[in-house]
Phi, psi and omega in degrees: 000356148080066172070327198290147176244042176339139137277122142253128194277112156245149184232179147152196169293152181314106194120342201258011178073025160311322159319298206284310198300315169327275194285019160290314191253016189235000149283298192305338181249358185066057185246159152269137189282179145220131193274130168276339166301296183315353177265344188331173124285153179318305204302313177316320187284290177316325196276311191299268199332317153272042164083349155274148179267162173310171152203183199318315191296279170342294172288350161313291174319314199271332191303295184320286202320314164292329151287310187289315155317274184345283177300337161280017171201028172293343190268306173263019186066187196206172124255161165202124174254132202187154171270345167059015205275023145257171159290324188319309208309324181280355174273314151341265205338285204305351220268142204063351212263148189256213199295333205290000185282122187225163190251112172224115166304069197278109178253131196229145154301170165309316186292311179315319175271328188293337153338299222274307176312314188315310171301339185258153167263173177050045190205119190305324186297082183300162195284346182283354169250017203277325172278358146287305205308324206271332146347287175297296189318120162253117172317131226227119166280346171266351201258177175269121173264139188220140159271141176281335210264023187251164171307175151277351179265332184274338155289312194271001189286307193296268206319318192290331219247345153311309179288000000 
């Protein structure tokens, strides 16, 4: 990585590890994470816990937000977890950010994540919107694709050696 002190976005769907992997990968680089769920606005968190999904409008304000982290830590890097799931979003994100900005795909099927929602708790996003999230998702052609059906040291094994 030549010196760069990246920013990255992991992305994919609700279930897809953004979390575990993020802050995995932000040990292995000495980076700080930020869970992009902790930026919702309430009213968002509220809509999703009652089984609706977001929609662009819904999602602007957290994009923009999430941007402005980026461009505030472009100089000492970042992890960032976030679903990213249009191109647009990603263009949000990216938008002031120079080359050192990167994309990470964490790709799964419905079943393989609906697998994984089934198990977790406490968590505002229900397993029943899962088929929006897959819906929404536009496949990011620029990005580090990583399969979830991999360990997480072996996903963040993949993502260090891709940067």
């Amino acid at each position: 990585m030549e010196n760069k002190r990246p920013v990255v976005f992991v992305m994919g769907v609700s279930g897809s590890g953004k979390s575990t992997i993020g802050k995995l990968l932000a040990e292995k680089l000495d980076l700080d994470f930020y869970d992009g769920d902790d930026y919702h606005p309430e009213v968002n968190v509220k809509k999703m816990a009652e089984g609706f999904p977001l929609d662009d409008n819904d999602r602007q304000g957290w994009l923009e937000r999430l941007n402005l982290l980026a461009i505030e830590n472009r100089e000492t890097g970042a992890i960032i977890a976030c679903s990213a799931l249009k191109t647009k979003y990603r263009s949000t994100l990216q938008n002031g950010i120079d080359q050192k900005l990167f994309f990470v795909y964490l790709k799964g099927t419905f079943d393989e994540i609906m697998a994984r929602l089934k198990l977790r708790e406490n968590h505002f996003m229900p397993p029943e919107l899962l088929q929006s999230q897959f819906n929404t998702l536009e496949v990011p052609e620029d990005a580090i694709t990583v399969s979830i059906m991999q360990t997480p040291n072996e996903i963040v094994a993949h993502i260090l050696k891709a940067l």
